[in-house]
N, C-alpha and C positions, 0 to 999 in steps of 0.2 A: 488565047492561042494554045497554052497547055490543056486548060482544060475543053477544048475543040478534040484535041487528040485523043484524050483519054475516054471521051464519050460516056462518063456515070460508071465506067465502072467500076468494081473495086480492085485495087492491082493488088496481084496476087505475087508474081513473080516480073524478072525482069523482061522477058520474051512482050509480056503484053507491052512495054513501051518502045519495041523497036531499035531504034538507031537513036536515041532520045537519050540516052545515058552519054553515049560517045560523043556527040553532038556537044552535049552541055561540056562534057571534060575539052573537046577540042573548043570550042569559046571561051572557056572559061566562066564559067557562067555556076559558081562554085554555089549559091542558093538556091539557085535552080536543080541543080543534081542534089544535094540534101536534101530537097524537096521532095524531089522523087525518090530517092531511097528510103525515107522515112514514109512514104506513103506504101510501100510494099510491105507485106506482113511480116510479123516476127518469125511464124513458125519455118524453122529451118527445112524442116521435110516439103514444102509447100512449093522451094524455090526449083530455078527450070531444069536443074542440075538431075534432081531428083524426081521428075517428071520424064524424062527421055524414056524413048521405047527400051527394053534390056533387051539384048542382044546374047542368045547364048553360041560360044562357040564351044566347039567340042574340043578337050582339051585330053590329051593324051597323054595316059600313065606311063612318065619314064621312070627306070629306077639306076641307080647306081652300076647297077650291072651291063643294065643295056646302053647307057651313055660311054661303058669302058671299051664295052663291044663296037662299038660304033663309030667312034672315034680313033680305035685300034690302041686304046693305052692303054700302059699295065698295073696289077694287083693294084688296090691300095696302101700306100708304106703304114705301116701299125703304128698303133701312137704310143704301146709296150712289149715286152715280152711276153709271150704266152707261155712261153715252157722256158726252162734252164738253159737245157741245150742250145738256145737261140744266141746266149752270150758271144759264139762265137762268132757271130756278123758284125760285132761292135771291133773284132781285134783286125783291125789296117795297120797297127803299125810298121807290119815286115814290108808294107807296098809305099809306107810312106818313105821308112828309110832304106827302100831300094831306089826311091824317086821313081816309083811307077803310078804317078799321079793322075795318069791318064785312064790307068785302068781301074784306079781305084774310084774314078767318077764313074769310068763305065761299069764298074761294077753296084755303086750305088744307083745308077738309073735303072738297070735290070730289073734289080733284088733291092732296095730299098732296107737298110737296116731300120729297127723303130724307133720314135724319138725319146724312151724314155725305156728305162730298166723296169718299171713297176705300173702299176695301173691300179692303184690302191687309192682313194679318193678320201679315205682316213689316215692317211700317212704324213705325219709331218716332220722335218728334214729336223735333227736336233738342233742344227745355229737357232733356226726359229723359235723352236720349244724352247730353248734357252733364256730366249727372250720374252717368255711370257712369265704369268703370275705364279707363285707355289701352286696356288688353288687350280688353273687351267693345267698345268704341269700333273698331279695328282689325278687328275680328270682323266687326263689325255689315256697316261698310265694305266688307270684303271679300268677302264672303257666301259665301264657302269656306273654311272651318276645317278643311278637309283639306289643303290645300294648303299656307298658308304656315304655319299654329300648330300642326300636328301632329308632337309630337318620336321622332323615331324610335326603336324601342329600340335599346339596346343590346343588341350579342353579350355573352353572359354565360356564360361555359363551367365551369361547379359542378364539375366532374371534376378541371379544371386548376386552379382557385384552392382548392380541398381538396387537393389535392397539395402546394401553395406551404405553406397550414399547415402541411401533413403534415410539409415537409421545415425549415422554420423552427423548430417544435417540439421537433424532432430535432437539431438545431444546438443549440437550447439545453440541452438533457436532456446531450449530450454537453460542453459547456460546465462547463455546473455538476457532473456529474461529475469532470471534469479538477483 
């Protein structure tokens, strides 16, 4: 019966068996379908998946800019300061404690202040620094770890300190003969 269906050939992927996988899972027929999975080849690239015609669609360059346009929303909020002077989009205090709450949202959806003072990807906040080693503390501080922490190697001559065995070995060989 199975091998009626399959007709000699060699099964490559699943397509060549048909409904014959589904089949076996709805009976239950749980030797029969190991059967036939173990009779399909190993090589992954081979299976039907990987055989489908490709299909190119043409896929069109958007970029940040035109999605803002397009959409009608505004700038993107900076994720720093770029100049000094920006400090002052961070001060809402006067709008908080006049309770103008309303405008001080409507003013961060406008104008967006940024979410962070610095944009330094070397910066690390002191609690932190505190908490690390003398050695990383040092480091950090000195922002050349070529300079003062790098230990130079040592001359190491394998020729002349195998010779020192060589001839220490031989001191004792002649020793303990003696």
């Amino acid at each position: 019966m199975l091998v009626d269906n399959i007709k000699n050939e060699i099964l490559i992927n699943e397509l060549q068996l048909g409904e014959q996988l589904n089949q076996c899972v709805h009976k239950k027929e749980r030797s029969q379908f190991s059967l036939l999975l173990a009779m399909l080849t190993d090589d992954v690239q081979a299976h039907a998946q990987f055989s489908l015609p490709k299909s190119e669609v043409a896929t069109s360059q958007t970029d940040e800019d035109n999605l803002r346009k397009q959409f009608k929303l505004p700038q993107a909020q900076l994720l720093s300061l770029k100049e000094i002077e920006q400090v002052g989009s961070y001060n809402q205090a006067d709008l908080v404690q006049g309770n103008n709450l309303s405008e001080l949202r409507l003013l961060n959806a406008i104008n967006p202040p940024p979410l962070a003072f610095r944009d330094d990807k070397k910066f690390i906040a002191k609690n932190i620094l505190e908490n690390t080693s003398l050695y990383c503390q040092k480091k950090y501080k000195s922002n050349n770890l070529d300079n003062d922490f790098k230990t130079a190697r040592l001359d190491f001559k394998a020729a002349e300190w195998l010779n020192a065995i060589n001839k220490s070995m031989n001191s004792t060989m002649e020793k303990s003969v003696i």
